[in-house]
N, C-alpha and C positions, 0 to 999 in steps of 0.2 A: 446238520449240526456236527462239526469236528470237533472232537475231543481230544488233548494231549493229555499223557502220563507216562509220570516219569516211575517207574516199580522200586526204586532204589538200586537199579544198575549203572546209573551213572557216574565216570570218576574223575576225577582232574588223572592225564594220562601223565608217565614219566616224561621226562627230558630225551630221551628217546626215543619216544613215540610208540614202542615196539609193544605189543601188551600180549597174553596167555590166556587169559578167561574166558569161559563158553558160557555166554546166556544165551537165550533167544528160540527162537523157532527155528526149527532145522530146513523148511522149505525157502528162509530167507538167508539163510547163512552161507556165506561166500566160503568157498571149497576150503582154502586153507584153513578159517576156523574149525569145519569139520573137521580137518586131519589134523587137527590139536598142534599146529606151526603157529608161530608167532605170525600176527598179525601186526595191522597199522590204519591209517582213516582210510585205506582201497578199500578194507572188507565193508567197511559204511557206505558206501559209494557203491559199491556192489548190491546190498543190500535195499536201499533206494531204488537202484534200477531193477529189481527185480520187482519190489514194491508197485511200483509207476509204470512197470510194462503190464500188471495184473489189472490195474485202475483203468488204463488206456483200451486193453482190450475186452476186457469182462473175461478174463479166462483165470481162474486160479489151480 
């Protein structure tokens, strides 16, 4: 059974796509979020494949 939830992080992003905010777990977070730089949809992207490399091999 998969289950989605949305915790109330999600936002309609700016017109420039650039965003500041730090949610999340820090084993999924793509580096620049850690180092508090503006981000953009890579760090989701990043996030995913770290997600799907975890699921693929059994290794978290």
């Amino acid at each position: 059974v998969v289950k989605v939830a949305d915790f109330g992080v999600a936002r309609v992003k700016t017109q420039s796509g650039v965003m500041t905010a730090e949610t999340g777990t820090y084993r999924w977070m793509a580096p620049e979020v850690i180092e508090h730089k503006p981000y953009d949809h890579k760090a989701d992207v990043f996030s995913f494949g770290v997600v799907l490399w975890e699921l693929l091999t059994g290794k978290v």
